[in-house]
C-alpha positions as CSV (number, residue, x, y, z in Angstrom):
1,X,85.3,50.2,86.0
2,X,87.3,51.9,83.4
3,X,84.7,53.6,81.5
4,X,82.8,55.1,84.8
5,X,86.1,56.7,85.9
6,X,86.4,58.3,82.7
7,X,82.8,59.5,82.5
8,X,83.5,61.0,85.8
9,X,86.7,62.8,84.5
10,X,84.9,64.1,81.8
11,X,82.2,65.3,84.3
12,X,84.8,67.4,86.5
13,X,86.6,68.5,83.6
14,X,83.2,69.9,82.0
15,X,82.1,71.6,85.5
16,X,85.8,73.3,85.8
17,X,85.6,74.6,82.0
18,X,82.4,76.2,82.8
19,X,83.5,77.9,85.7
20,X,86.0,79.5,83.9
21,X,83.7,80.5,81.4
22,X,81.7,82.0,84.1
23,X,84.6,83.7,86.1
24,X,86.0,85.3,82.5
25,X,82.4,86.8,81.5
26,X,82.6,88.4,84.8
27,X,85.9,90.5,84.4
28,X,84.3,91.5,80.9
29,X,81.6,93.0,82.4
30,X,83.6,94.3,84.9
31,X,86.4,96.1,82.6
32,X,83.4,97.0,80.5
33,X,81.6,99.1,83.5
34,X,85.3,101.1,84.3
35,X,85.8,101.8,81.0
36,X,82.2,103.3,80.6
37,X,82.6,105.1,83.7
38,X,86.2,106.4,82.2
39,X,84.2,107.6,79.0
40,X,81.5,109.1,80.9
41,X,84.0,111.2,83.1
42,X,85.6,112.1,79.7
43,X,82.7,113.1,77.9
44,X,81.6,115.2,81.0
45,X,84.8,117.1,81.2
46,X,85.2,117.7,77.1
């Protein structure tokens, strides 16, 4: 009984470290887009 309990821990753990994974790739691509947008609006003006 143990063992299962810890195989299921190790599941959940694994699934939550992913999402956050997931979740910070997203606000990299996010930040990534505004700053290109920045750069752009820069590069227009100059």
């Amino acid at each position: 009984m143990e063992n299962k309990n810890i195989k299921w821990d190790s599941i959940f753990y694994g699934r939550a470290w992913v999402a956050n994974i997931i979740d910070t790739i997203q606000k990299k691509d996010v930040l990534q887009s505004f700053y290109l947008k920045r750069y752009l609006m820069r590069a227009m003006m100059a």
